[in-house]
C-alpha positions as CSV (number, residue, x, y, z in Angstrom):
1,X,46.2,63.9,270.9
2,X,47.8,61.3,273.4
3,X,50.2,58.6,271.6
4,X,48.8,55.1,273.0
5,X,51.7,53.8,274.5
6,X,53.3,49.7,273.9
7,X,53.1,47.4,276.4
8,X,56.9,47.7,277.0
9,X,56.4,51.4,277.4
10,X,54.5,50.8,280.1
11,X,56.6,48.5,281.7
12,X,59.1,51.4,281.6
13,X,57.1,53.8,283.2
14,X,55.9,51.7,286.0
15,X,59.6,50.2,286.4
16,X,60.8,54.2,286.5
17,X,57.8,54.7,289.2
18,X,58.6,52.1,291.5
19,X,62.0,53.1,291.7
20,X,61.5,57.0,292.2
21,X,63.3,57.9,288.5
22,X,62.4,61.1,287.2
23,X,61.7,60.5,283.5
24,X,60.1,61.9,280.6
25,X,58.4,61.0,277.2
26,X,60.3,62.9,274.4
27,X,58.2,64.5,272.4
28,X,57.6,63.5,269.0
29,X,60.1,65.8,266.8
30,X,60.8,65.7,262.6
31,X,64.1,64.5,263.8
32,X,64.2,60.6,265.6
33,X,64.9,60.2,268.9
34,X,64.3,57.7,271.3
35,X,61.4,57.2,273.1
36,X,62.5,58.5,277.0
37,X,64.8,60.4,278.7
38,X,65.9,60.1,282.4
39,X,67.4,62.4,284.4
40,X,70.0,61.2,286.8
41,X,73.0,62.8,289.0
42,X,73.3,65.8,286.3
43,X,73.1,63.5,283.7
44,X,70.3,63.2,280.6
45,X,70.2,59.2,279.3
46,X,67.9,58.4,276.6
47,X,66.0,54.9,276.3
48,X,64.7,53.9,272.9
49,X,62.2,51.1,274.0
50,X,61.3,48.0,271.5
51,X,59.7,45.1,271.5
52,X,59.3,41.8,269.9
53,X,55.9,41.1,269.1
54,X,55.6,38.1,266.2
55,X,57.8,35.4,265.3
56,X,57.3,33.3,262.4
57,X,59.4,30.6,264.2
58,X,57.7,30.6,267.2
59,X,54.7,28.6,266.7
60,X,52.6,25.8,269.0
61,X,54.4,23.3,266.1
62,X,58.1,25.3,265.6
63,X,60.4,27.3,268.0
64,X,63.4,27.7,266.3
65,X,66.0,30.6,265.7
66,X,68.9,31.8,265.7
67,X,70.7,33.6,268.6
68,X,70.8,37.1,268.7
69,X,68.7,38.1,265.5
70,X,65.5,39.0,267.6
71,X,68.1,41.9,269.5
72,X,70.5,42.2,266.3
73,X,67.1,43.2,264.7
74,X,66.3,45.9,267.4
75,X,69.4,47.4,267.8
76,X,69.7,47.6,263.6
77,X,66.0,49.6,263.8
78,X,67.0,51.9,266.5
79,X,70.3,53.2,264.8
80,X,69.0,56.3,263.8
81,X,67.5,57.2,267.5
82,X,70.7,56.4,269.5
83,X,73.0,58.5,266.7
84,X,70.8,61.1,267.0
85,X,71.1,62.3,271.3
86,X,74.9,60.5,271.2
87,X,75.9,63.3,268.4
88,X,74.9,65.8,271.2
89,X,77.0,64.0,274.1
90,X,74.2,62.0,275.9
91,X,74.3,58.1,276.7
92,X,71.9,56.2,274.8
93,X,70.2,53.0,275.6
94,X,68.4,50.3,274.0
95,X,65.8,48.2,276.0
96,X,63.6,45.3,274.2
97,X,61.1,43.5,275.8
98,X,59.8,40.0,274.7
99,X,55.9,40.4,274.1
100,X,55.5,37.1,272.5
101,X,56.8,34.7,274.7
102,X,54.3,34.1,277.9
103,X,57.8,32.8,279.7
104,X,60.0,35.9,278.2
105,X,62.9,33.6,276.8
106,X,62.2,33.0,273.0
107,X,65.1,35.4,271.4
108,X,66.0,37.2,274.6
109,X,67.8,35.2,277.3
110,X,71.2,36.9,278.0
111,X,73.2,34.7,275.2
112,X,70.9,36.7,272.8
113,X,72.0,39.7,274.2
114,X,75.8,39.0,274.0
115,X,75.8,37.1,270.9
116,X,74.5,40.4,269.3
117,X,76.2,42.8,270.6
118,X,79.4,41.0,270.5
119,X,79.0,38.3,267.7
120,X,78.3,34.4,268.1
121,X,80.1,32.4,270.0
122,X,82.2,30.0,268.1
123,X,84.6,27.2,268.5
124,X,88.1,25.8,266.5
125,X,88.7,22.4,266.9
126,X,92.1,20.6,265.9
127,X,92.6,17.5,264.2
128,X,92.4,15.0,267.3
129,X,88.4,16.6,268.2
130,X,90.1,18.7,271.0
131,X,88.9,22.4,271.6
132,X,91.5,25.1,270.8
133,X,89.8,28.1,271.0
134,X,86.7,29.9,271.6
135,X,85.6,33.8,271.1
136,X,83.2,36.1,270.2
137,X,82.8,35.7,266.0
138,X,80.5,36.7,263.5
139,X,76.9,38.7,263.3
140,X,78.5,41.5,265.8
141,X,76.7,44.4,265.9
142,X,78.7,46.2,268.0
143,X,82.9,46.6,267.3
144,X,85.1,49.5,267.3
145,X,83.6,52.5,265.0
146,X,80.2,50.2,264.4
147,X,77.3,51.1,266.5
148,X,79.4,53.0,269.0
149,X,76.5,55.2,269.6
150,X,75.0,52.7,271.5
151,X,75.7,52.8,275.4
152,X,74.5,49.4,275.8
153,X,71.5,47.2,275.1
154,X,69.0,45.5,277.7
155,X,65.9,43.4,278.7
156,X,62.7,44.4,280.1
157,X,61.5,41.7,282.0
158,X,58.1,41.6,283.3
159,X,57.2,40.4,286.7
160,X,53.9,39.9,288.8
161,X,55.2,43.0,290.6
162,X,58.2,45.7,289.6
163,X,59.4,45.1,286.3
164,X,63.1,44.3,286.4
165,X,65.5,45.8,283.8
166,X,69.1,44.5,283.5
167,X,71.3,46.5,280.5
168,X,74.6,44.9,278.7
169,X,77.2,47.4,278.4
170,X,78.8,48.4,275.1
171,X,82.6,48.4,275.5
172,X,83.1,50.5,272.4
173,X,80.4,53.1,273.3
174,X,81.5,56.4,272.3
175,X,79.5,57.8,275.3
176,X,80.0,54.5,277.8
177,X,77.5,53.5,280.7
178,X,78.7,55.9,284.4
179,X,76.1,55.1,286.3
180,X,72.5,54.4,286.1
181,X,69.7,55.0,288.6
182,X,69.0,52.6,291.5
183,X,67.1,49.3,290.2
184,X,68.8,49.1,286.8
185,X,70.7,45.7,286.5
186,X,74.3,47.0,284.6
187,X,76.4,43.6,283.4
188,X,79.6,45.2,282.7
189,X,82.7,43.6,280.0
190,X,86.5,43.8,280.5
191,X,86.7,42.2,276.9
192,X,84.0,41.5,273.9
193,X,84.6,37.9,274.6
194,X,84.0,38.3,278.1
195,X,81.6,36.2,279.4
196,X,79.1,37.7,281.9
């Protein structure tokens, strides 16, 4: 019997058609995996897809949240998947697509994305109000020896035609982003407090 697939799931397949990728489902094994695999130059990458489908902060009355816990929460479910194919030498790759909000921004614009991976961006003030420093601080998901299975994390965005996907590199993958197919948006890091 066929799996129904998500609405993101689509949006990767019809992204992977429009751009001439040859892909394949994975097939549903006692062990997890993630959802895709794409073959590329030699090369196997794996895409665990997610979504974000309710919000009880996102409401016609409240929209509130804090940054980077909708793809903190996404990258902390899909742990298991991406440990699984990096144990075996393969990139792995997290995409999450917003399926709650109509203008796709509610918990995924790209601060969400870097806040956490590469923790929340604070600021030190000294005692005359003046800013001192800035940096990338807590609620990281991603650090040397934490998560380092991931080869980055990205966005599905829906469109009227193609969907577009643009993926955040993880600088401490253990199996780091080479290259991707054409179409794939990459937004590389010298440093985790890089800014993009």
């Amino acid at each position: 019997m066929a799996t129904r697939l998500t609405a993101s799931e689509i949006q990767f397949e019809q992204f992977c058609a429009a751009h001439s990728i040859t892909f394949e489902r994975v097939p549903a094994i006692t062990v997890r995996t993630p959802d895709y695999r794409v073959f590329h130059l030699g090369q196997t990458i794996y895409f665990e897809i997610k979504q974000i489908d309710a919000d009880k902060n996102f409401t016609s009355e409240l929209r509130s949240r804090t940054v980077g816990n909708h793809v903190r929460a996404r990258i902390k479910a899909a742990r298991g998947q991406m440990r699984t194919v990096a144990e075996d030498g393969h990139q792995a790759i997290l995409l999450v697509m917003n399926n709650l909000d109509g203008l796709q921004l509610f918990g995924t614009e790209q601060t969400d994305f870097v806040a956490a991976m590469y923790g929340q961006w604070e600021v030190e003030y000294d005692e005359n109000s003046r800013m001192v420093d800035s940096y990338h601080g807590e609620n990281r998901a991603f650090r040397p020896g934490a998560n380092h299975n991931f080869s980055g994390v990205g966005f599905i965005l829906r469109t009227r035609t193609v969907p577009a996907i643009t993926v955040y590199e993880n600088i401490h993958a253990r199996w780091p982003i080479k290259t991707l197919p054409a179409g794939f948006d990459v937004v590389r890091f010298e440093t985790a407090d890089a800014q993009p």
